[in-house]
C-alpha positions in Angstrom: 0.0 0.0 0.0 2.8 2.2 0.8 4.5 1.9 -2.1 1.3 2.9 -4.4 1.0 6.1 -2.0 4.7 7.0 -3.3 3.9 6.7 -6.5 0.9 8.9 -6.9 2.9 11.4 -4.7 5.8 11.7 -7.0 3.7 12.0 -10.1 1.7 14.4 -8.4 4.8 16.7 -7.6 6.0 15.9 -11.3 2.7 17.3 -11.8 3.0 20.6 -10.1 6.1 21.3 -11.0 5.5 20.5 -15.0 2.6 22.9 -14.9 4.9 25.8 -12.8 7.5 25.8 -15.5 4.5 25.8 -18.3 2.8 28.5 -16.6 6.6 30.7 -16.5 7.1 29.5 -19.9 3.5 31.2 -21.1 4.3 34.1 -19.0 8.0 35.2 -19.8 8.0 33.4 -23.1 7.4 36.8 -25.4 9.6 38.8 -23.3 12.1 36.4 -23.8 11.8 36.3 -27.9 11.7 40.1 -28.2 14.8 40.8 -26.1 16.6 38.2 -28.0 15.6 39.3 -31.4 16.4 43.0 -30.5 19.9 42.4 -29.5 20.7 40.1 -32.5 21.7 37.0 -30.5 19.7 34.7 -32.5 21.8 36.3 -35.3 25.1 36.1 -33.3 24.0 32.5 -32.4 23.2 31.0 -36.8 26.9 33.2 -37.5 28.3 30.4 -34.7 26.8 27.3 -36.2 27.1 28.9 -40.2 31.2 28.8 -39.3 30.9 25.7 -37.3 29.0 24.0 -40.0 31.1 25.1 -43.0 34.1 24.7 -41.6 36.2 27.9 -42.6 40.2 27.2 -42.0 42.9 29.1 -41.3 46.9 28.9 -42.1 49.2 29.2 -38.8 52.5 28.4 -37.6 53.6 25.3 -36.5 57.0 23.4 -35.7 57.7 20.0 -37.8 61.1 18.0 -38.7 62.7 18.4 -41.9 66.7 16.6 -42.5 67.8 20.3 -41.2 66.1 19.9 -37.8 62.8 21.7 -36.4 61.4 24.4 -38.6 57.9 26.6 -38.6 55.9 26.3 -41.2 52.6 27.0 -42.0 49.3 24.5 -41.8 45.5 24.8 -41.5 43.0 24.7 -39.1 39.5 24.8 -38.6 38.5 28.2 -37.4 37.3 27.8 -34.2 35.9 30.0 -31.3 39.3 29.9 -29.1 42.8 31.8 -29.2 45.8 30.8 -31.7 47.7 29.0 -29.3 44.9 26.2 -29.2 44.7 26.7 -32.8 48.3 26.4 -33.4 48.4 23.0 -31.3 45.5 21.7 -33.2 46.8 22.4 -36.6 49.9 20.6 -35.4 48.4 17.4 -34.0 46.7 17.2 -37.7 48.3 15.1 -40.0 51.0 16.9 -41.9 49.1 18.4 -45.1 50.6 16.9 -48.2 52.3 20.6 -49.1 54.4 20.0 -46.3 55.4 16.2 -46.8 56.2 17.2 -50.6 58.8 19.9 -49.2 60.5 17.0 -46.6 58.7 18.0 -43.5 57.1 15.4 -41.0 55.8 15.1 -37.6 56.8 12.6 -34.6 53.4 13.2 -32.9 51.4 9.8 -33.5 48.5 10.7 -35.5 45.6 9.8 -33.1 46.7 12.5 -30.7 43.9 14.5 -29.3 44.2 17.9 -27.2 42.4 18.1 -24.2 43.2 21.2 -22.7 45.6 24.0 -22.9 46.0 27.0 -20.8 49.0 29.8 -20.5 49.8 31.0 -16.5 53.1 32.8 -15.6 54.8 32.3 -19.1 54.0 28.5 -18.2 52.0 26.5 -21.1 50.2 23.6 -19.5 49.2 21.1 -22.5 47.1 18.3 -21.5 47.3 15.5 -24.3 45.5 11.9 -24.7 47.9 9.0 -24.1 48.4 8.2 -27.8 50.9 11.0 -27.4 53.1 8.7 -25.5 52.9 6.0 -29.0 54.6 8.9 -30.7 57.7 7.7 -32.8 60.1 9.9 -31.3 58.7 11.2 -27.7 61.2 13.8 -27.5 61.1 14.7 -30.9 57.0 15.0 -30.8 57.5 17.0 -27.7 60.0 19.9 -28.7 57.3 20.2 -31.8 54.7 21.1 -29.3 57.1 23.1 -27.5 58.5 24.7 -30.5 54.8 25.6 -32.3 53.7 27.4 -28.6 56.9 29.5 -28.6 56.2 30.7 -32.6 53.5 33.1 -30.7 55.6 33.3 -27.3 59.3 33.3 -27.9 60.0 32.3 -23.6 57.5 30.2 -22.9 58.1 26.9 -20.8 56.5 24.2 -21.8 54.7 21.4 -19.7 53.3 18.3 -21.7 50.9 15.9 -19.6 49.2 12.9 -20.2 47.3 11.1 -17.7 48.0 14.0 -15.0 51.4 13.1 -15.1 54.4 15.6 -16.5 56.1 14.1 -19.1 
């Protein structure tokens, strides 16, 4: 009997509260559309998904190998609503375009390399990669590229790689 009696009262309280957010729905719901149509966000909003969707690119810096050593060159990226540095890192972790393996240039960073995060403190660049990084070729070869393409845009910048919360 008890357990009927719970029942009805949660579906009663789903109830009550379905009908509350209705009812603020009915209420605020014009206010809501003309304030968003007068300040353009709905605008701001389809010019987010339009570049999202059609995937504009960009050419920046980045460090890869060549017989000579490190050098910068230049690869694309997906325009994206962040800073160059992520952008920069990105472009990197993409496959070498074929421009660039035509002219002798590679890149030690196994291919399956994702970047989680990235964030610049106190001239200190923290990049948080997924462990395919450590499967790279070359580890300390893949990691002066990362280190090299963040200092293109920040000439003293340290450096610290980490996968799985650990420094490598």
């Amino acid at each position: 009997m008890k357990k009927g009696k719970n029942i009805r009262s949660y579906i009663l309280w789903l109830l009550i509260y379905l009908i509350f957010f209705l009812s603020l729905l009915f209420y605020f719901g014009p206010a809501i559309r003309t304030n968003l149509s007068e300040h353009d966000y709905v605008d701001i909003l389809n010019e987010y998904r339009r570049i999202l969707l059609e995937g504009e690119r960009t050419r920046l810096d980045v460090a890869l190998y060549s017989i000579e050593g490190i050098v910068n060159t230049s690869a694309e990226s997906k325009v994206g609503f962040t800073d160059t540095d992520h952008l920069r890192i990105e472009a990197l972790l993409a496959s070498p375009a074929e421009e660039n393996l035509k002219d002798g240039l590679v890149s030690f960073i196994e291919e399956k390399t994702r970047l989680i995060g990235l964030s610049i403190r106190d001239d200190i660049a923290y990049v948080e990669l997924s462990e395919n990084f450590l499967s790279s070729p070359d580890l300390d070869k893949a990691k002066r590229q990362i280190e090299e393409t963040l200092r293109i845009g920040h000439p003293d910048l340290r450096v610290a790689i980490i996968v799985d919360n650990q420094i490598i």
